[in-house]
N, C-alpha and C positions, 0 to 999 in steps of 0.2 A: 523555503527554497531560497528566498534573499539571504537568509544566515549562511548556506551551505554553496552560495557565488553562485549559482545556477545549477550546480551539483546534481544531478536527476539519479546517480548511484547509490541511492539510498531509498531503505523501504518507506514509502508513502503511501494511504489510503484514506481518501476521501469518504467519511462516515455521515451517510445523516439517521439521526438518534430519534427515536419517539415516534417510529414507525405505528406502531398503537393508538398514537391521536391524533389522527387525524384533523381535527377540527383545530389544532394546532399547530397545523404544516405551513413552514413557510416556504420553504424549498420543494419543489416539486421532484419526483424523482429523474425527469426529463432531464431538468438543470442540475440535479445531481452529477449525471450519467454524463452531460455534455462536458461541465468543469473537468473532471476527472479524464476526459478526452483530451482535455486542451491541455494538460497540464501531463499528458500522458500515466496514470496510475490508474491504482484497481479502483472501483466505488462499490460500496455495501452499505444498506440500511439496517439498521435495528432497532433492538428494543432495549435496554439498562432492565426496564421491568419485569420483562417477559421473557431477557433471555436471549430471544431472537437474534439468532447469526452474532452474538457477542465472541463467542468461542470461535468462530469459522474466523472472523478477521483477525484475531489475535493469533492464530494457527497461520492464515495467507502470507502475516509480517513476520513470521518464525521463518517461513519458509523462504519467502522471498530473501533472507537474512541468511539463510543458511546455502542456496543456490551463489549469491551473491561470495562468501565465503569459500565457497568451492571452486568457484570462476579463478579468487584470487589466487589461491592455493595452486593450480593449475599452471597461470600466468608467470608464479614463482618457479615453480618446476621446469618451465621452460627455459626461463632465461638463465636459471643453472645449466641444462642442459646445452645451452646458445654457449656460454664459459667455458665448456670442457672440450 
């Protein structure tokens, strides 16, 4: 978010990874769920090993990418329209 000036127009998701090992956790999914509040974006756990919601966040960032795109696309149409 520092690279992008405060920019929040862009797809972000906050991942925590190694849902599976528990004995591993550093992050709880509480403090997952709250950063991702504060910073306003989606939050998802998974797995790398198992798989787990790997596809579903990569699929969320497609999407929010492509909403995002169709916003813009719109916003152009308009302000042709605003021209003529």
């Amino acid at each position: 978010m520092e690279v992008k000036g405060g920019d929040k127009d862009f797809p972000i998701c906050v991942v925590g990874n190694m849902i599976d090992e528990t004995d591993w956790r550093q992050v709880s999914f509480e403090e997952g769920r709250e950063l991702a509040e504060r910073i306003e974006c989606a939050f998802e756990e998974c797995s790398a090993k198992d798989g787990t919601n790997v596809e579903k966040i990569a699929c969320d960032i497609v999407r929010v990418m492509r909403r995002k795109r169709a916003k813009e696309k719109l916003r152009q149409e308009d302000k042709a329209d605003e021209r003529r």
